[in-house]
C-alpha positions in Angstrom: 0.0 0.0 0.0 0.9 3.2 -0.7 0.2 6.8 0.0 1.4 10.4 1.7 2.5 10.3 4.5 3.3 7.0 3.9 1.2 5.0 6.0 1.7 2.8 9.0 1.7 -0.9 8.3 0.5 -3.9 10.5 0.9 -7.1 9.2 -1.5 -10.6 10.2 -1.6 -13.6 10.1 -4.5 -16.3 9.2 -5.2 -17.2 12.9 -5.3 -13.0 13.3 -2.4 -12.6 15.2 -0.2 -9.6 14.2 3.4 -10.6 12.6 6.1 -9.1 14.3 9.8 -9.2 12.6 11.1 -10.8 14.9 9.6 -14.2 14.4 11.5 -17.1 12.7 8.9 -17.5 9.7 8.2 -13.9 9.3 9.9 -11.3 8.3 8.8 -7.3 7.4 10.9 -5.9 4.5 12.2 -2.3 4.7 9.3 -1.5 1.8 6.9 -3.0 4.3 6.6 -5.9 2.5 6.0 -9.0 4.2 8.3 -12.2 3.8 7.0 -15.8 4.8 9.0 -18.6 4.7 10.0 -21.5 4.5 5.9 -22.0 4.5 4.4 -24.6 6.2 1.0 -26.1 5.5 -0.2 -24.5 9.2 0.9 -21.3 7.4 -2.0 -21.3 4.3 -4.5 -18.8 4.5 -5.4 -14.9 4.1 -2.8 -12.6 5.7 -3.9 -8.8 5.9 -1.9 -5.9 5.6 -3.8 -3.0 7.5 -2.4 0.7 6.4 -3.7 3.9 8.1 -2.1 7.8 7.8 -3.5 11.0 8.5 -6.0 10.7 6.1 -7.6 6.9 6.5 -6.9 3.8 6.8 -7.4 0.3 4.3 -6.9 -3.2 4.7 -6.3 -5.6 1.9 -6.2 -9.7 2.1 -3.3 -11.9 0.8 -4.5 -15.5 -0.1 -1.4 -17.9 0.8 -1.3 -21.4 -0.8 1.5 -23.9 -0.7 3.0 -25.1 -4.1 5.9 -27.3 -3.4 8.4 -28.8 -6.0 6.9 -31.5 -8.3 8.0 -34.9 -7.6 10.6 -36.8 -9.4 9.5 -38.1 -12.7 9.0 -41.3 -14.1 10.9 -42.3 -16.9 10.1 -44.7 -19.4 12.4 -46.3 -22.3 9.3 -46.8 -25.4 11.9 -47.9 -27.8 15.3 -47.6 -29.0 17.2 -48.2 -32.9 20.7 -47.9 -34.0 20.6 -44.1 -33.6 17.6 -43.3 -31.8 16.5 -43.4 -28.2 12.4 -42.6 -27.4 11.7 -42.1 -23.7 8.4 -41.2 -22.2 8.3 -38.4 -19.4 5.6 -38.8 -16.9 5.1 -36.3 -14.2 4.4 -38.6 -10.7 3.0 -35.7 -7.7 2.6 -32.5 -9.3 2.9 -30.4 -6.0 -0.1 -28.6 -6.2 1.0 -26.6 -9.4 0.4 -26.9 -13.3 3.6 -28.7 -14.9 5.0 -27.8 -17.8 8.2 -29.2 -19.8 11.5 -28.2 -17.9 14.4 -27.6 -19.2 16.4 -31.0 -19.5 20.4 -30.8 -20.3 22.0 -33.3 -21.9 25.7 -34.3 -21.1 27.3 -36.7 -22.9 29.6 -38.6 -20.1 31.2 -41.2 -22.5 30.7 -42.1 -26.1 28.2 -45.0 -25.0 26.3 -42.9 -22.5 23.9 -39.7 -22.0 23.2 -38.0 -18.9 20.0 -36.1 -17.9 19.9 -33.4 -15.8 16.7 -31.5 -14.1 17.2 -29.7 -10.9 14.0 -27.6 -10.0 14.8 -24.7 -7.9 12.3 -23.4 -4.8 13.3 -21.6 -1.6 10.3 -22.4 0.0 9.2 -18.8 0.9 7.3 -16.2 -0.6 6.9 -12.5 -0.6 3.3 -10.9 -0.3 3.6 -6.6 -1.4 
């Protein structure tokens, strides 16, 4: 939220209670952002940011869902010739989020073999502004 004078912040939480910055999943950026992380399911809900100045005050609500890394993959040899290789990619647990085709690297180790890399990357926290 914005505004002049810039306003007064108070953060909460789901259960209502207000965030202080010095809790260890909470933490209130110098913009007055609020940082959570790493989440925990007990952590979903609506947080509220409440903002008040001279002139007013406003509230607006956060919605805070957990989407966690997708699971390993399965992979599945469908067939192979004297210069081709045809494997199937199935997603196994999805992690709550819509999957789409990552970015695979391919490293030849030997002449005879390939390897195939995929590292997804999460921290585990989020900001809400």
């Amino acid at each position: 939220m914005v505004g002049l004078p810039a306003p007064n912040r108070v953060w909460k939480s789901p259960s209502g209670n207000i965030i202080t910055d010095d809790e260890v999943f909470y933490r209130i950026l110098s913009d007055g952002s609020l940082y959570v992380g790493p989440l925990t399911n007990d952590m979903v809900g609506n947080y509220t940011c409440l903002a008040d100045n001279i002139f007013g005050k406003d509230d607006i609500y956060y919605q805070v869902t957990i989407l966690s890394p997708p699971g390993v993959p399965n992979i599945l040899l469908q067939s192979t010739t004297t210069h081709s290789i045809s494997i199937l990619w199935k997603p196994s647990y999805d992690g709550g989020a819509i999957i789409t085709l990552p970015n695979i690297l391919l490293q030849s180790t030997t002449t005879h073999s390939i390897s195939i890399l995929w590292k997804p990357s999460y921290d585990g926290g989020a900001i809400i502004t």
